[in-house]
Residue frames as qw, qx, qy, qz and C-alpha x, y, z in Angstrom:
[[0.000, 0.889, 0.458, 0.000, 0.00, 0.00, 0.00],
 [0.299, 0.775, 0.039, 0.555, 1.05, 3.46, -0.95],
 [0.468, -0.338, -0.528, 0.623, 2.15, 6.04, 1.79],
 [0.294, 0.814, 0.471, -0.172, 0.45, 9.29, 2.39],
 [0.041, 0.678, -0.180, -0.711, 3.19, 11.34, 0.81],
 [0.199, 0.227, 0.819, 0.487, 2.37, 9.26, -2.65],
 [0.037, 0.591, 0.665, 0.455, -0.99, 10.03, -2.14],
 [0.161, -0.661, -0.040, 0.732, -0.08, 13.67, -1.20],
 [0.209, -0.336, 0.596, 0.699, 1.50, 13.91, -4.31],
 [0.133, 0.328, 0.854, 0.381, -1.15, 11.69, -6.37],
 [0.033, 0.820, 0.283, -0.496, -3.61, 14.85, -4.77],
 [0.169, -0.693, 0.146, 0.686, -1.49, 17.02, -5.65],
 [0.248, 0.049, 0.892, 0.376, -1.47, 15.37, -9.85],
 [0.104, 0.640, 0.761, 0.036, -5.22, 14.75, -10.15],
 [0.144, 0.841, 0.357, -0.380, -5.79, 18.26, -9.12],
 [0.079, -0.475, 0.460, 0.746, -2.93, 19.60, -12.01],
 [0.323, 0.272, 0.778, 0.465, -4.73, 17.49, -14.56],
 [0.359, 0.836, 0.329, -0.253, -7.26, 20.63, -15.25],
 [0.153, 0.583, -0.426, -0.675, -4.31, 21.86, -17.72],
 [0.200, 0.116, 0.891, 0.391, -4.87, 18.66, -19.59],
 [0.212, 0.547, 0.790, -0.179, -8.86, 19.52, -19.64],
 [0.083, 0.771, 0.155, -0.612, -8.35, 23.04, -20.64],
 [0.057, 0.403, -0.648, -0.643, -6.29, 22.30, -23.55],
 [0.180, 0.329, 0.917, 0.139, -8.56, 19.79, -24.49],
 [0.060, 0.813, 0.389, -0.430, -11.59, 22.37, -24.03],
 [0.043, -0.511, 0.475, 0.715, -9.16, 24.65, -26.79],
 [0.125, -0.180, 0.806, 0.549, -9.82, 22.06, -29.50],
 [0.234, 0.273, 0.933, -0.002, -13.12, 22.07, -29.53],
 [0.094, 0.488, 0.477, 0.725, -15.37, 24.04, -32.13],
 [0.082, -0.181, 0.076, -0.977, -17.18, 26.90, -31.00],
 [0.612, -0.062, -0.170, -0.770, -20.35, 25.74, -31.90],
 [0.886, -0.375, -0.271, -0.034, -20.07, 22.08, -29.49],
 [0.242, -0.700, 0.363, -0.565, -19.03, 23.55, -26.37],
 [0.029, 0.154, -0.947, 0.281, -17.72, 20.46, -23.69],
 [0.505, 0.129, 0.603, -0.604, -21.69, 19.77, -22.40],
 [0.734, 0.466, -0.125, -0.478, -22.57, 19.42, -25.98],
 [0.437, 0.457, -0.757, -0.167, -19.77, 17.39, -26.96],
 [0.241, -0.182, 0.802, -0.516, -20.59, 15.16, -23.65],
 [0.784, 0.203, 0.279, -0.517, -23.94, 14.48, -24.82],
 [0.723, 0.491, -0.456, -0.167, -22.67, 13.38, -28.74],
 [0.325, 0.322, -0.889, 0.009, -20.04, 10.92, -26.95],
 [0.518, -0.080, 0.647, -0.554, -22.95, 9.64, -24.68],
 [0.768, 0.383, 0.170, -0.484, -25.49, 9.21, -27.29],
 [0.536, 0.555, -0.592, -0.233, -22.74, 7.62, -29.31],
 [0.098, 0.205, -0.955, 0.192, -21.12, 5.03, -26.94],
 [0.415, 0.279, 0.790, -0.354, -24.77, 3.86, -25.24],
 [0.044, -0.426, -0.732, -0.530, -27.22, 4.56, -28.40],
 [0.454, -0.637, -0.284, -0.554, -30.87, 5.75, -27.91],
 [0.322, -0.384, -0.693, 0.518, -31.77, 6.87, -24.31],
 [0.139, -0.845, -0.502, -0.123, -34.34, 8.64, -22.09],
 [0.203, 0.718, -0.293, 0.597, -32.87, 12.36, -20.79],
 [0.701, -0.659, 0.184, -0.201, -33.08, 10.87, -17.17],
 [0.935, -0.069, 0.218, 0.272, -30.40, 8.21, -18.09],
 [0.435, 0.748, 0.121, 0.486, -28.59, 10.93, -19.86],
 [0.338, -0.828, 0.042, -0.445, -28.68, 13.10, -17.03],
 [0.951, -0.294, 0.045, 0.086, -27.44, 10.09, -15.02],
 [0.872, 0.267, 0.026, 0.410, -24.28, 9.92, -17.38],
 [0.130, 0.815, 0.116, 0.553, -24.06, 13.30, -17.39],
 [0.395, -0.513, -0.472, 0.598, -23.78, 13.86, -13.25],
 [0.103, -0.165, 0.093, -0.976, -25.60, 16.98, -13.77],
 [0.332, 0.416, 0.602, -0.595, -29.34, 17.86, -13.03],
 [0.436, 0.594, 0.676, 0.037, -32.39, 17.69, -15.08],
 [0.270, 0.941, -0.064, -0.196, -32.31, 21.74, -16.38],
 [0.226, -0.707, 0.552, 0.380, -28.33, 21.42, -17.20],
 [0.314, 0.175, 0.871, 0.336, -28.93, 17.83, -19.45],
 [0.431, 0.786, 0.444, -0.006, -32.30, 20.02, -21.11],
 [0.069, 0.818, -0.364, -0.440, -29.93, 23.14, -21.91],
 [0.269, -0.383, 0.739, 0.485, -26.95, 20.73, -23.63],
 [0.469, 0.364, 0.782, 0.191, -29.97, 18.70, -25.37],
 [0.202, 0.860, 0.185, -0.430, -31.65, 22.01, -26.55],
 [0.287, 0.865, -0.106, -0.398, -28.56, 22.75, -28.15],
 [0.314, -0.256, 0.848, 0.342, -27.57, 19.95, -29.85],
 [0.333, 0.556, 0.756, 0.091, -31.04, 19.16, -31.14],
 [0.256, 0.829, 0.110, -0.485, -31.18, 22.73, -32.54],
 [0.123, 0.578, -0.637, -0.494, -27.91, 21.94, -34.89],
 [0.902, 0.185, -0.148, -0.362, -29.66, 19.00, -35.88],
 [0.174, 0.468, -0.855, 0.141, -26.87, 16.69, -34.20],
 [0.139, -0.056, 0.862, -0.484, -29.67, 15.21, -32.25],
 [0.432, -0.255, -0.395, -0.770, -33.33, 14.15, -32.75],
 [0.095, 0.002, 0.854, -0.511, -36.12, 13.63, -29.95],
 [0.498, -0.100, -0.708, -0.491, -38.64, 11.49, -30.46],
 [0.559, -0.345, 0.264, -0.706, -41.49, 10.35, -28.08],
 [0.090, -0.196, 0.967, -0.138, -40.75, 7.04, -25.91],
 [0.563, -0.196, -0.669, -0.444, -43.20, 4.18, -27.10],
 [0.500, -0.282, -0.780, 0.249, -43.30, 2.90, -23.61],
 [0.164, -0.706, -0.490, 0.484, -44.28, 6.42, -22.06],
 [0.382, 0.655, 0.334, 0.559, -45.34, 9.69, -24.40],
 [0.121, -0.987, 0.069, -0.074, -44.52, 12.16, -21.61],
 [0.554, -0.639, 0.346, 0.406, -40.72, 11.13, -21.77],
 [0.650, 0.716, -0.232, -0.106, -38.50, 11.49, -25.22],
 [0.808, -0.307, 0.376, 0.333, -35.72, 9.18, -26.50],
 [0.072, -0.806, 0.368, 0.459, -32.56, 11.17, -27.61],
 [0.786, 0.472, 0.289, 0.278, -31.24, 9.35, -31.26],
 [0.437, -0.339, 0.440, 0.707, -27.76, 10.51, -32.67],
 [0.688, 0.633, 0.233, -0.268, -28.41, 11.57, -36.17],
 [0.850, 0.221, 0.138, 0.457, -25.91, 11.73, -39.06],
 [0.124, 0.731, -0.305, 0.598, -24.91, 15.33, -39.01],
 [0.765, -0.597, 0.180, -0.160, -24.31, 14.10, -34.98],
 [0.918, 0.027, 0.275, 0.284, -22.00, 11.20, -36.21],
 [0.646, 0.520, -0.126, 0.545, -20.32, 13.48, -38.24],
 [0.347, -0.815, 0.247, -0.393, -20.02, 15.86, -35.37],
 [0.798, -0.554, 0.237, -0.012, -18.67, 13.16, -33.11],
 [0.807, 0.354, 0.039, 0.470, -16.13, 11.86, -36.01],
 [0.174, 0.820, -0.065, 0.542, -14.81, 15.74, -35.77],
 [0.330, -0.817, 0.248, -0.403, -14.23, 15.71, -32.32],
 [0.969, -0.108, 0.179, 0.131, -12.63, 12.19, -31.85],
 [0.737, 0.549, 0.140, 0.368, -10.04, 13.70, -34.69],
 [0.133, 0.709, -0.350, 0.597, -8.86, 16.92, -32.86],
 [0.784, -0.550, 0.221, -0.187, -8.97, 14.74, -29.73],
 [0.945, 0.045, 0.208, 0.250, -6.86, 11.99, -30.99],
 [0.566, 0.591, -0.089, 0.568, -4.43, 14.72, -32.77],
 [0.304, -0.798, 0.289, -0.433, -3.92, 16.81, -29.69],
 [0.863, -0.429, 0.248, -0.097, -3.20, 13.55, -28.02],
 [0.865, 0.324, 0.212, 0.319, -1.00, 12.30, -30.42],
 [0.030, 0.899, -0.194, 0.391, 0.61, 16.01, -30.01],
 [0.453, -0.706, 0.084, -0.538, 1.03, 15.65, -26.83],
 [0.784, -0.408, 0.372, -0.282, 2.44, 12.44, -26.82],
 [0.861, 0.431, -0.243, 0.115, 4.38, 11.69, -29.75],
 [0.142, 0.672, -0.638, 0.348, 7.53, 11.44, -26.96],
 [0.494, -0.247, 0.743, -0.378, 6.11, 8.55, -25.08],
 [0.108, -0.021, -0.979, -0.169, 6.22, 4.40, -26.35],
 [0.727, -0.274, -0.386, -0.498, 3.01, 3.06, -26.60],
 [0.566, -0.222, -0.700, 0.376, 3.91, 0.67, -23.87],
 [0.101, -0.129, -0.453, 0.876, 3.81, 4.18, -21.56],
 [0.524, -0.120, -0.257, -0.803, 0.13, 5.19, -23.46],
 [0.638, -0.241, -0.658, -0.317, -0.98, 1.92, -23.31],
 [0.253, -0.163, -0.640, 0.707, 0.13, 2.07, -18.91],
 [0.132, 0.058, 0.027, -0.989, -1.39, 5.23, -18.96],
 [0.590, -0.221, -0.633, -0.449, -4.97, 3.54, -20.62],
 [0.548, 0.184, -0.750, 0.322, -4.49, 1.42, -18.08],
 [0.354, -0.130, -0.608, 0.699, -4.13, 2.96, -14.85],
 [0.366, -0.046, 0.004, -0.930, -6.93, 5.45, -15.68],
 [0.724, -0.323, -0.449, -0.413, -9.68, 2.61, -16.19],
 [0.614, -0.353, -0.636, 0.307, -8.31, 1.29, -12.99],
 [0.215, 0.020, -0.391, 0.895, -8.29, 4.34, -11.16],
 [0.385, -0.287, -0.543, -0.689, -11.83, 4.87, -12.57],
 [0.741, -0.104, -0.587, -0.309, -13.13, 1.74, -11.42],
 [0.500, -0.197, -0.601, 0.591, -11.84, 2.42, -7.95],
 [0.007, -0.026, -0.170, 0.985, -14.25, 5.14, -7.85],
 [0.368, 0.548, 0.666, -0.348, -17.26, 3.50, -8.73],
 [0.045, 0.012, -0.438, -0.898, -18.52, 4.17, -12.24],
 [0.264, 0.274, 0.455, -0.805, -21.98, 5.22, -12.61],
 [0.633, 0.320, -0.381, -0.593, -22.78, 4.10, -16.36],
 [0.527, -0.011, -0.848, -0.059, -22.78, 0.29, -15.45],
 [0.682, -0.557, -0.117, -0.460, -25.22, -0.97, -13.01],
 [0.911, -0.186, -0.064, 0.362, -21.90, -3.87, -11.94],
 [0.064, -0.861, 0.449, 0.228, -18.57, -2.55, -11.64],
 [0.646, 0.519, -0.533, -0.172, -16.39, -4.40, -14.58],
 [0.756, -0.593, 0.271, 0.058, -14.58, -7.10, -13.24],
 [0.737, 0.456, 0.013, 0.499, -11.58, -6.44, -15.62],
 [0.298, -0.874, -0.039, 0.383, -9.22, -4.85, -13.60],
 [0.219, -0.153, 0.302, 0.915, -7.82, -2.73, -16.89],
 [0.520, 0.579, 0.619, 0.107, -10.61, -1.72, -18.58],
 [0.369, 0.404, 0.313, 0.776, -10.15, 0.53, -21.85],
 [0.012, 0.340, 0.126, -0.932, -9.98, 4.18, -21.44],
 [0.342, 0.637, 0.690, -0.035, -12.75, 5.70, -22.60],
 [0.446, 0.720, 0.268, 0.460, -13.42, 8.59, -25.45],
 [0.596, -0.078, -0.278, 0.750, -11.02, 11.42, -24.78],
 [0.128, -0.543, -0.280, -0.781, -13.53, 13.90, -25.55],
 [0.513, -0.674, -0.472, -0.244, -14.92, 13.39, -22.36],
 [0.550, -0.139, -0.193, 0.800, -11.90, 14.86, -20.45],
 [0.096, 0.316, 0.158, 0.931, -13.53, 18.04, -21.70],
 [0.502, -0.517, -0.389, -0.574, -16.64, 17.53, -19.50],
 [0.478, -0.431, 0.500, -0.579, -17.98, 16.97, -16.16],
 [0.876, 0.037, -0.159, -0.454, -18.67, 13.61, -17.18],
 [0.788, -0.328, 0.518, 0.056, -17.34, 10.18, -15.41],
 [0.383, 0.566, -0.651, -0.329, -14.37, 9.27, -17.47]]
């Protein structure tokens, strides 16, 4: 087991990692701001859902998950349709201008990274992968009803670094 000046230090880390987020936050178009982009990598990685389960992903509140939807579904990244199983809730649906949106932001995600990192071996990325899903997954993740029982599991889209959302 660690000692506490490790996890002084590992404090002291975690809390520096907002320069990563900010630069991240840099690359991202005007017009899909981190809350927006949060939604597109939701609606991508799970598919269709209701905005409560959204919300969920989200760790925000109901008004904060209606704002981001608002303004995705206005650029037409998003379409909401009216849940067969209950007509006073709607189920969010990627669309293709969405998909291309998300493609776009995967790309200046993956280049910034690839910036950012073209001085470290894959072997150190692939650590790095790594030690985040496990570091995760010692926090409890909130989009799986189990916690994995893979104790690496794959990092997850990098866009979300840019959000409040559970990496």
């Amino acid at each position: 087991m660690a000692g506490q000046a490790q996890y002084e230090e590992l404090a002291r880390q975690l809390s520096a990692i907002g320069i990563v987020k900010r630069d991240m936050g840099r690359i991202l178009p005007p017009e899909c701001p981190g809350g927006s982009a949060a939604v597109l990598t939701l609606l991508g990685r799970h598919g269709d859902m209701r905005m409560s389960r959204l919300a969920e992903l989200l760790s925000v509140d109901m008004s904060v998950t209606s704002r981001h939807v608002a303004h995705v579904a206005d650029r037409g990244w998003i379409e909401r349709s009216p849940d067969p199983a209950d007509k006073r809730s709607r189920i969010l649906h990627l669309t293709a201008a969405g998909q291309e949106q998300l493609d776009e932001l995967s790309r200046r995600t993956s280049r910034l990274l690839a910036d950012r990192l073209s001085d470290w071996s894959d072997q150190e990325v692939g650590l790095l992968i790594a030690l985040m899903g496990r570091l995760r997954e010692s926090f409890g993740d909130c989009r799986t009803t189990q916690r994995s029982s893979h104790p690496h599991p794959h990092a997850t889209d990098a866009t979300e670094l840019t959000t409040r959302t559970p990496a």
